[in-house]
C-alpha positions in Angstrom: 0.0 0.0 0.0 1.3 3.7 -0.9 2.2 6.4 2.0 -0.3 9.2 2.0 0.8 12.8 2.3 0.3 12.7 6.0 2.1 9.7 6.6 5.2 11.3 4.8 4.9 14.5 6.5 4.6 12.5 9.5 8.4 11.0 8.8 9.2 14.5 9.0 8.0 15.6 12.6 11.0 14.4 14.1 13.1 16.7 11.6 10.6 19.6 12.5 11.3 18.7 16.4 14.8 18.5 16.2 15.7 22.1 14.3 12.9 23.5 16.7 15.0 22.6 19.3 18.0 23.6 18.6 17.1 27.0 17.2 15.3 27.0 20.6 18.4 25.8 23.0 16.7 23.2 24.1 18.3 20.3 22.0 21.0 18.6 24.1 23.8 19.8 22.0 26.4 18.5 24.4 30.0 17.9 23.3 29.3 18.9 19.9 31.2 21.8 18.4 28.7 24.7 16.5 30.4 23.0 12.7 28.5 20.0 14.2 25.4 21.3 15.3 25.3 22.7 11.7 25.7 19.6 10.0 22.7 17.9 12.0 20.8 20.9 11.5 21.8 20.8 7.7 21.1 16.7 7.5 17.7 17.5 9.2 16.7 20.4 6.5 17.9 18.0 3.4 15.4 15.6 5.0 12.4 17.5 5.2 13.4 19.6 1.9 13.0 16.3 -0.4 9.9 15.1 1.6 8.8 18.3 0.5 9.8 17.5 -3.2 7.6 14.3 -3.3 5.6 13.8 -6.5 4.2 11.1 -8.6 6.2 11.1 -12.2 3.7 12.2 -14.7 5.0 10.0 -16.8 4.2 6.6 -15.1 0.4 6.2 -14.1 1.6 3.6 -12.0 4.0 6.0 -10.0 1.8 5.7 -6.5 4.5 8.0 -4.7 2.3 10.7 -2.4 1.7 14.3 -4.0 3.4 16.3 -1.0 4.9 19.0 -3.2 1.2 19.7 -4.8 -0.3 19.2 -1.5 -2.0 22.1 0.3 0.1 24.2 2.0 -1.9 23.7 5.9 -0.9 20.1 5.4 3.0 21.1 5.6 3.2 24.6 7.0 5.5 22.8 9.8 7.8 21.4 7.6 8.4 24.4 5.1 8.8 26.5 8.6 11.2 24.2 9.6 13.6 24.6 6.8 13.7 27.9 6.6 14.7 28.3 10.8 17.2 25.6 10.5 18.4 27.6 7.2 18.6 30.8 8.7 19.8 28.9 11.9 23.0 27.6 9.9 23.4 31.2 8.2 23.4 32.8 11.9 26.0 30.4 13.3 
């Protein structure tokens, strides 16, 4: 059975969590130097910014991969928030 759009924004929340948190302080960030923070930060963005990309190929009617880039914006407000703090957090640092 395909993944909905929710169920692959859902993948996400974790992503959404994690940059939240670190933008907030609140991410243990412990013994990791601020080139490393970036990277997870960076990892985290790459990951939502491709589940953000996810549509069926127009080309294959068989292609049962979730519209997520064409899906309503309320569906992933979260998500596209999410990339642009942890951008702007990686700019700032």
């Amino acid at each position: 059975m395909a993944q909905t759009v929710t169920e692959c924004l859902a993948s996400g929340t974790d992503s959404v969590t994690l940059i939240d948190e670190v933008k907030a302080g609140t991410y243990d960030v412990t013994g990791l130097t601020q080139a490393e923070i970036n990277e997870l930060v960076q990892r985290n963005v790459d990951h939502l910014s491709t589940i953000l990309l996810y549509e069926p190929d127009a080309s294959d009617a068989t292609d049962d991969t979730p519209n997520v880039k064409g899906a309503a914006g309320s569906k992933k407000t979260t998500h596209v928030a999410a990339v642009t703090t942890g951008t702007d957090y990686i700019a700032a640092n």
